[in-house]
C-alpha positions as CSV (number, residue, x, y, z in Angstrom):
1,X,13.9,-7.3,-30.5
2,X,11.1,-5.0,-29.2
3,X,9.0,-8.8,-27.4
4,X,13.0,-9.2,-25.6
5,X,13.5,-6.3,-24.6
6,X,10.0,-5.8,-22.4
7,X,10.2,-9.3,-21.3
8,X,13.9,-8.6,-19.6
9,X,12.6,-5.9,-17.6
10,X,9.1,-7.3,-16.3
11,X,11.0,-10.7,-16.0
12,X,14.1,-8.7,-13.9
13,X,14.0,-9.1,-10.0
14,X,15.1,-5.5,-9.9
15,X,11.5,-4.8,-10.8
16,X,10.2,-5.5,-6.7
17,X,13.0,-2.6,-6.0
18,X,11.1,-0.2,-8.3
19,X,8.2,-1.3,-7.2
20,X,8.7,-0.6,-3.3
21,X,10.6,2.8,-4.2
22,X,7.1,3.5,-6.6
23,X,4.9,2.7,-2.9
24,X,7.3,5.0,-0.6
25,X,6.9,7.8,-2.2
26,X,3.7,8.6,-1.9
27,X,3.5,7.4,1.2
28,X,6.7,10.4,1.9
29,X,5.8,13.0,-0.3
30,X,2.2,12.6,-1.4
31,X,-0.4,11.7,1.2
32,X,1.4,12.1,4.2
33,X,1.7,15.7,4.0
34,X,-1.3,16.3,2.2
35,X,-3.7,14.4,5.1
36,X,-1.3,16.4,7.6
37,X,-3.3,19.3,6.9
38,X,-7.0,18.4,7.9
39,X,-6.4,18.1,11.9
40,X,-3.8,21.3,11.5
41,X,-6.5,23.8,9.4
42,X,-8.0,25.0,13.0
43,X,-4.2,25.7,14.4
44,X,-3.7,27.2,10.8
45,X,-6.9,29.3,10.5
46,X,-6.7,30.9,13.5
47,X,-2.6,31.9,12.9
48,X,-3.7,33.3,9.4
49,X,-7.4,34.1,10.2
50,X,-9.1,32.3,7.4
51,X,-12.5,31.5,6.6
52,X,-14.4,28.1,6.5
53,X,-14.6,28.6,2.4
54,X,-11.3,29.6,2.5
55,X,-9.9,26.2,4.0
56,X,-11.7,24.7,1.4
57,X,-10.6,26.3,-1.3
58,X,-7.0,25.5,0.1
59,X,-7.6,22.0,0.5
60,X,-9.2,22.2,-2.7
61,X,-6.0,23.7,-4.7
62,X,-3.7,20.5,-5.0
63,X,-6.2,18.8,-7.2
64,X,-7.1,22.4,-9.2
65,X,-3.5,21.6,-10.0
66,X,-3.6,18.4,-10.8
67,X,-6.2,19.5,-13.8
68,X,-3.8,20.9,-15.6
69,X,-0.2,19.4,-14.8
70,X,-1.4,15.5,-14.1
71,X,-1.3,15.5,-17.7
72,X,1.6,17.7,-18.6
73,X,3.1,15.8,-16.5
74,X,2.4,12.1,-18.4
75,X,3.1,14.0,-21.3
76,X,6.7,14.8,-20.4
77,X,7.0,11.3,-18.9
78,X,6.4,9.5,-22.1
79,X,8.5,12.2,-24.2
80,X,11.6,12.3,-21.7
81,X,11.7,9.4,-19.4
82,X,10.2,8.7,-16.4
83,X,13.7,8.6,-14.2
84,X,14.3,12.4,-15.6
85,X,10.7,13.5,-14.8
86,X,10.5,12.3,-11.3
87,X,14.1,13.3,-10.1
88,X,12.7,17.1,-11.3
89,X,9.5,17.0,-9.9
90,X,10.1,15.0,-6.5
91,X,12.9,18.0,-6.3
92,X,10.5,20.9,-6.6
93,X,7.6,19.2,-4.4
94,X,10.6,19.3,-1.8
95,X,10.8,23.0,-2.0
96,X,7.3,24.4,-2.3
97,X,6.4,22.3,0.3
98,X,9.2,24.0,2.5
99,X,7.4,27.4,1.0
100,X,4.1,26.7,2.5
101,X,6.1,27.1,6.2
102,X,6.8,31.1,5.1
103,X,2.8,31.5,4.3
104,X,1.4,34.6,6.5
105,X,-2.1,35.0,4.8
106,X,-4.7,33.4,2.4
107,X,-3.0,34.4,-0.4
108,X,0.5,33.5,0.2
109,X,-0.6,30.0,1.2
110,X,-2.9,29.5,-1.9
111,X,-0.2,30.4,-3.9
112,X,2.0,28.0,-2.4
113,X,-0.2,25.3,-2.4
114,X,-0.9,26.3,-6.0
115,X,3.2,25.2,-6.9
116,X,3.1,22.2,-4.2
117,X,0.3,20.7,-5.8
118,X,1.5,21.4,-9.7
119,X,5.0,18.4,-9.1
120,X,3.3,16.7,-6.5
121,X,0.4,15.7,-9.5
122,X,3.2,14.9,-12.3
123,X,4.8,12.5,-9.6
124,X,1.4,10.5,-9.0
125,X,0.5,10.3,-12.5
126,X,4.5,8.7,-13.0
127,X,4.3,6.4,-10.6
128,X,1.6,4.2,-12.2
129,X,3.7,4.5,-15.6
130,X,6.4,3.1,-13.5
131,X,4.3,0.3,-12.9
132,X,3.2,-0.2,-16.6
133,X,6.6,-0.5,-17.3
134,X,7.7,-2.7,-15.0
135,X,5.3,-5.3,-14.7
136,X,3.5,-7.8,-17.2
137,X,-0.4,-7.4,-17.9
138,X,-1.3,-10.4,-15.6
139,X,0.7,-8.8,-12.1
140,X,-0.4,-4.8,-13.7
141,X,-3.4,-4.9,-10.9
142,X,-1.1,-6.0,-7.8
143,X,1.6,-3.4,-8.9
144,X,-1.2,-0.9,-8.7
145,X,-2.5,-1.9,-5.6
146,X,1.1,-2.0,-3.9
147,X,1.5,1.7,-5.3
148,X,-1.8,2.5,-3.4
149,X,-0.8,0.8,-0.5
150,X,2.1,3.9,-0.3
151,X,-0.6,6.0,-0.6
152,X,-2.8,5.1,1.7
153,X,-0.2,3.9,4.4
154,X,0.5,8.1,4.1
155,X,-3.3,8.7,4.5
156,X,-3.6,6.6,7.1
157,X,-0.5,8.0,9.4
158,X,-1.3,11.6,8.3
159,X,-4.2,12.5,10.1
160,X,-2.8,10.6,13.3
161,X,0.8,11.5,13.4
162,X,0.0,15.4,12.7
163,X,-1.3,17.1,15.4
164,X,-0.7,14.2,18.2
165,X,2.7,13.6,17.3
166,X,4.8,15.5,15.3
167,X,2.7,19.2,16.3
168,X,3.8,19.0,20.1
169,X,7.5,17.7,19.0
170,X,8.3,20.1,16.0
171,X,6.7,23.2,17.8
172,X,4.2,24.2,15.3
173,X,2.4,23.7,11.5
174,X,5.4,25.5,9.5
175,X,8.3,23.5,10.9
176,X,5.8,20.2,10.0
177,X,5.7,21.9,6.3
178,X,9.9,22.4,6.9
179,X,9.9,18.3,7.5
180,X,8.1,17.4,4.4
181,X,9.8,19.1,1.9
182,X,12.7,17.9,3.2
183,X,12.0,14.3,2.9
184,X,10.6,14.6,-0.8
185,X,14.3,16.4,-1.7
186,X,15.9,13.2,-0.3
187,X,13.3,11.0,-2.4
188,X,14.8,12.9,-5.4
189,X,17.8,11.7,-4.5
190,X,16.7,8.2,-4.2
191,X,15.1,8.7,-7.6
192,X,18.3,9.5,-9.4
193,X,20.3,6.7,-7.7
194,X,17.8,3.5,-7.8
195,X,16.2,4.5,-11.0
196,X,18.4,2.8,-14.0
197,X,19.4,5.2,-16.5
198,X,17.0,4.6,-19.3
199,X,18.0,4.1,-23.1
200,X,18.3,6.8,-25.6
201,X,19.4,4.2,-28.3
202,X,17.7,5.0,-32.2
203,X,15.1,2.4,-31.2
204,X,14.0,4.5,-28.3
205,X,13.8,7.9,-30.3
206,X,12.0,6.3,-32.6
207,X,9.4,5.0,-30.4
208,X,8.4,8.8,-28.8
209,X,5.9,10.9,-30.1
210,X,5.1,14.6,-29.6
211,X,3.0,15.4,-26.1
212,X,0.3,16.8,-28.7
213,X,0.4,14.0,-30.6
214,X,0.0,11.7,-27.8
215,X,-2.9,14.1,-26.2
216,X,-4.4,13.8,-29.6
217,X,-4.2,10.1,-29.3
218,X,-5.3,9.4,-26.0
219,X,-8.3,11.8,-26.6
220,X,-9.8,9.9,-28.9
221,X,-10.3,6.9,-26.7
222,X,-13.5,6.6,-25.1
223,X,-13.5,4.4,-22.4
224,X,-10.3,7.1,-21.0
225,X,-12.9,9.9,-20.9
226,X,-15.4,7.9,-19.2
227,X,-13.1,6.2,-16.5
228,X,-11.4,10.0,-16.3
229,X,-15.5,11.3,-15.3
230,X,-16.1,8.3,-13.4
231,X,-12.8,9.1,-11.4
232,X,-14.0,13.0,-11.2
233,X,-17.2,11.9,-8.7
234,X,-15.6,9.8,-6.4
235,X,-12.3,12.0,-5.9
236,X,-15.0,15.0,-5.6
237,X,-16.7,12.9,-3.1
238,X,-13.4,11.6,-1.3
239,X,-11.6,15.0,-1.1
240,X,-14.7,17.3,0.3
241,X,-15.6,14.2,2.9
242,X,-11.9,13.7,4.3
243,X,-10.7,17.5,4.6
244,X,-14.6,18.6,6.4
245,X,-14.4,15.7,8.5
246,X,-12.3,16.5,11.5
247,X,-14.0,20.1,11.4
248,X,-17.1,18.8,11.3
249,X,-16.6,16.0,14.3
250,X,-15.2,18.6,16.3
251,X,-18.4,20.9,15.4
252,X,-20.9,18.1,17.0
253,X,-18.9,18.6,20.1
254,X,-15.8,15.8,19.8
255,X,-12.9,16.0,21.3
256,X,-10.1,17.7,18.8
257,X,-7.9,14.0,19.2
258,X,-10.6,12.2,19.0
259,X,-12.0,13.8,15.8
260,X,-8.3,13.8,14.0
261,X,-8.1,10.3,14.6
262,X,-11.4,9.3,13.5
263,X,-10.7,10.0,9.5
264,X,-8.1,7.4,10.2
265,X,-10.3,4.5,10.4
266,X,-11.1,5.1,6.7
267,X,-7.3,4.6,5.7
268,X,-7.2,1.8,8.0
269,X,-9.5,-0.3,6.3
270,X,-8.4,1.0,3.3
271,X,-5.0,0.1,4.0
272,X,-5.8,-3.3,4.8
273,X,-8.1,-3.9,1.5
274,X,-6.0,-2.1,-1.2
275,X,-3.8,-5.6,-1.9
276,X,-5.4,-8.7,-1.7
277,X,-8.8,-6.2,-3.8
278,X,-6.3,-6.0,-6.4
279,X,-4.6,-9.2,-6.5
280,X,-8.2,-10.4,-7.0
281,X,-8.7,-8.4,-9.7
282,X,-6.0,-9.3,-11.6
283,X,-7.1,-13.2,-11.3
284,X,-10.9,-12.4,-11.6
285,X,-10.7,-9.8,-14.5
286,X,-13.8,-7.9,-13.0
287,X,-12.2,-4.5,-13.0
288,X,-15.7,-2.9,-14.0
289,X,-17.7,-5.0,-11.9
290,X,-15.4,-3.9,-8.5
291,X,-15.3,-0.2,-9.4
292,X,-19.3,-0.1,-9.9
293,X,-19.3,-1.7,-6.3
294,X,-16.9,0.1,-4.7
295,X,-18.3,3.5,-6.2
296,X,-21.6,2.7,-4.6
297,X,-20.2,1.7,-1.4
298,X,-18.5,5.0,-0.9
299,X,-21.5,7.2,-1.9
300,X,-24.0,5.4,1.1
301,X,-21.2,5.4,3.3
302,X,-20.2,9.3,3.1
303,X,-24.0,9.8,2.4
304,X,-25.2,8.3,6.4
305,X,-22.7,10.2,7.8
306,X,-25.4,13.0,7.5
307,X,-27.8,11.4,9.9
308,X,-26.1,8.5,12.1
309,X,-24.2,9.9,15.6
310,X,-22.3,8.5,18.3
311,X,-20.2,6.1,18.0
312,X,-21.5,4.8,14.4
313,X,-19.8,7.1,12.7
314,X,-16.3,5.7,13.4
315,X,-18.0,2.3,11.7
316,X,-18.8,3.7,9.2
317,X,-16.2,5.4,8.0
318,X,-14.2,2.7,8.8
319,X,-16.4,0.3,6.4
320,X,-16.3,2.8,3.8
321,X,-12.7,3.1,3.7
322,X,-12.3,-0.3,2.8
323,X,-12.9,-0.1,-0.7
324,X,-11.0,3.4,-1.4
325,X,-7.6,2.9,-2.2
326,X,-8.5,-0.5,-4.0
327,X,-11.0,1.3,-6.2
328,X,-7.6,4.3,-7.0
329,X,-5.5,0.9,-8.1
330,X,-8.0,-1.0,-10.0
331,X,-9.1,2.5,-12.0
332,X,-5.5,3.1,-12.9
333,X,-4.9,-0.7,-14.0
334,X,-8.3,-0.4,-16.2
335,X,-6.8,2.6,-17.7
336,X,-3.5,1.5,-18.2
337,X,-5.6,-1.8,-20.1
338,X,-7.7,0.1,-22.6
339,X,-7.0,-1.0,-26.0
340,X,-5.3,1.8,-27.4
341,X,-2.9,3.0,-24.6
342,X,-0.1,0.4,-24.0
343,X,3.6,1.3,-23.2
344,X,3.6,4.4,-25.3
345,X,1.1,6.1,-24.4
346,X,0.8,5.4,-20.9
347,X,2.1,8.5,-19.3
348,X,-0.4,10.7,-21.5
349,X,-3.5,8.4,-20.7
350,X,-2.7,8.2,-16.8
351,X,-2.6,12.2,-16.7
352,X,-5.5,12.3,-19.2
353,X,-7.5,10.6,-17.2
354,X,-6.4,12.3,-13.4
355,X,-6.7,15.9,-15.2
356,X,-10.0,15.0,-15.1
357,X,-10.7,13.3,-12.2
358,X,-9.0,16.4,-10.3
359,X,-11.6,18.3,-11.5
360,X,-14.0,17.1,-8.7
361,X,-11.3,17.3,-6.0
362,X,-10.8,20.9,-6.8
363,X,-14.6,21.6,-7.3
364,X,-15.3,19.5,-4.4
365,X,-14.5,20.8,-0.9
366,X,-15.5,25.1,-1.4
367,X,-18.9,23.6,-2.5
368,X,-19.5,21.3,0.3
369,X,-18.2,23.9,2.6
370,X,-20.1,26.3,1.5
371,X,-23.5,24.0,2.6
372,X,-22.7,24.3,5.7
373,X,-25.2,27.4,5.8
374,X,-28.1,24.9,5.6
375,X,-26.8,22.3,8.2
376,X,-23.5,21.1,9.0
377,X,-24.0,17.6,8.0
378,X,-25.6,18.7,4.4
379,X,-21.9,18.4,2.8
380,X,-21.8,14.5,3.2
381,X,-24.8,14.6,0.7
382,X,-23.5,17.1,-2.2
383,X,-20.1,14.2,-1.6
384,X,-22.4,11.4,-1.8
385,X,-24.2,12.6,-5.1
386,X,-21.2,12.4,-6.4
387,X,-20.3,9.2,-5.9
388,X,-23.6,8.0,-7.1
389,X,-22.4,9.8,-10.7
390,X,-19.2,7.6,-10.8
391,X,-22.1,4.7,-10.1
392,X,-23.6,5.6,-13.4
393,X,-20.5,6.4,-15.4
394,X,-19.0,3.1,-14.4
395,X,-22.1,0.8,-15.3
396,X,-23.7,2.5,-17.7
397,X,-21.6,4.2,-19.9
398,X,-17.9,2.4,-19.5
399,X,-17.9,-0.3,-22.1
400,X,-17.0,-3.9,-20.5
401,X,-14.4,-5.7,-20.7
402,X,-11.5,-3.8,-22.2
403,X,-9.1,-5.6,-24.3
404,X,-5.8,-5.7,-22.1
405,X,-2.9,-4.2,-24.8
406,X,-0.2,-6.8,-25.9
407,X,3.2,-6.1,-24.2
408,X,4.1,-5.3,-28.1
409,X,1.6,-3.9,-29.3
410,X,2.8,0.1,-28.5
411,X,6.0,0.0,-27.4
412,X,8.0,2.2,-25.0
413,X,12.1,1.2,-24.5
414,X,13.0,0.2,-21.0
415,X,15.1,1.3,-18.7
416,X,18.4,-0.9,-18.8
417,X,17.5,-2.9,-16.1
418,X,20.1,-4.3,-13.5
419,X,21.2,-8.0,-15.2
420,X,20.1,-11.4,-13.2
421,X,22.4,-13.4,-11.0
């Protein structure tokens, strides 16, 4: 009963439907007004008067967040459902995003960010779950890669849409907050309605466990703590590079368009990567192999753009961002793959895994800021030492080759999925 069940959901058509709903929104409510913020923090720090370290500590506080609620937040997905969870939390993005429009100093935008970034981390972390529910082991990497193709479409569009485009029509930074957290209200909407309504049948009790159970579980697998450090040193290095970037371009002497639109070559590339990377993968089976390689891409790349100028640096950033987003899909299909996680415990492993790789996000940019003191290109090398950590995590210490977990082998009850034609 348990074999049927999964195969009538990753066999169901309705399962492309989840899967584009599971790619626009982060594209709506994750990246896109997260990489909003980068080309607005000079319009933003001179209406609130903050410091350098202080941007960076704000651009620093949605993945401080995600520390501790990327895994409450799997928790409650494998304990309640992951319909129930994301209706909630898409909800309350929606309206502390609107809050961060009513911010009149440091502290009331910290704070702010502080509840934006708590749902918007419990949504990322579902997503992939979404996936793993959806979708056999042999089509787990493309799902993946799809779901990062939301997110980087929103990282792409951020940093050129923001103060180009929607900063001269909307008047100013606040009413751009105002927009966002109106679109992820309507994404909770969407939630509810497309979502099926999952089972709550004997079978599907039976099959949950306690959040500290599950955390207890998860914990105790260590390939999950090593893919969860590896994942620390390249978000460290990925969040300090892409919110010092534009501030640093303009610095040198760019002009302020010109250096917005420059981190957008990264997502470009990225963009255009994150899908056929992840196809591969799934027909190769080298998901060690490609995050080991794209790890070590990303910490040269960030790492030159301490010493070349001109014109280069657009290439460069532009070659570096071709591996991002693939590397973010391919991580979260490994994890979802290590032998001990399955259906079950998916949820828990996912946040597991991002509560740790948040660490370096949140870390991350007041360090590198805070170089500045000693040269304004010394950041890009504190971000690319930590991308050459995630090097060694991934090929030294990561065991090869983790046994992909049997569709029965921990079993979570699907959603009663729409019936074929």
């Amino acid at each position: 009963m348990t074999n049927s069940l999964v195969q009538k959901q990753t066999n169901s058509r309705y399962r492309w439907i989840m899967l584009a709903l599971c790619a626009l929104t982060p594209l709506c409510i994750i990246t896109l007004p997260n990489m909003s913020l980068p080309p607005l923090f000079a319009t933003i720090s001179q209406d609130l008067g903050l410091s350098l370290v202080e941007v960076g500590m704000i651009w620093g506080m949605i993945s401080f967040t995600g520390i501790f609620f990327a895994l409450i937040g799997g928790s409650l997905g494998d304990r309640f459902g992951t319909r129930n969870v994301l209706v909630v939390a898409c909800l309350l993005t929606g309206v502390f995003g609107l809050s961060r429009g009513f911010a009149v100093n440091f502290a009331t935008l910290i704070l702010a960010m502080l509840a934006f970034g708590t749902f918007q981390a419990v949504v990322t972390v579902l997503l992939f779950k979404v996936a793993r529910q959806w979708f056999p082991s042999e089509q787990l990497g493309m799902a993946s890669g799809v779901i990062s193709a939301g997110f980087a479409s929103g990282l792409m569009l951020g940093p050129l849409l923001s103060t180009s485009v929607l900063l001269p029509a909307l008047g100013g930074w606040r009413q751009i907050m105002f927009l966002y957290g109106g679109i992820a209200i309507l994404l909770s909407l969407a939630w509810w309605i497309v979502h099926p309504v999952e089972q709550t049948t004997e079978l599907s009790r039976a099959a949950r466990v306690s959040p500290g159970d599950s955390l207890r579980h998860v914990m105790r697998l260590r390939n999950l703590w090593i893919l969860g450090l590896g994942g620390m040193g390249i978000n460290a290095c990925f969040q300090g590079f892409s919110g010092y970037l534009p501030t640093y371009l303009k610095t040198i002497g760019w002009a302020e368009l010109d250096a917005d639109r420059a981190l957008a070559a990264f997502f470009v590339t990225s963009l255009t990567a994150v899908v056929p990377l992840s196809i591969l993968s799934d027909r190769l089976r080298l998901r060690r192999g490609f995050l080991i390689f794209a790890s070590l891409v990303l910490s040269i790349g960030i790492g030159s753009l301490s010493v070349v100028e001109g014109a280069v640096i657009v290439l460069v950033i532009a070659a570096t961002g071709l591996v991002f987003d693939s590397f973010m899909a391919i991580s979260n299909a490994t994890i979802l793959e290590v032998d001990g996680v399955g259906y079950l415990y998916a949820g828990t492993a996912l946040g597991f895994t991002t509560a740790i790789r948040n660490l370096g996000g949140a870390f991350s940019p007041p360090i590198g800021n805070s170089l500045t003191t000693f040269g304004a290109n010394i950041p890009f090398l504190f971000w690319s030492a930590m991308g050459l950590f995630a090097v060694f995590m991934f090929a030294v210490m990561l065991k090869p080759k983790p046994r992909s977990v049997p569709e029965t082998e921990a079993f979570e009850p699907p959603p009663s999925a729409p019936q074929e034609a």
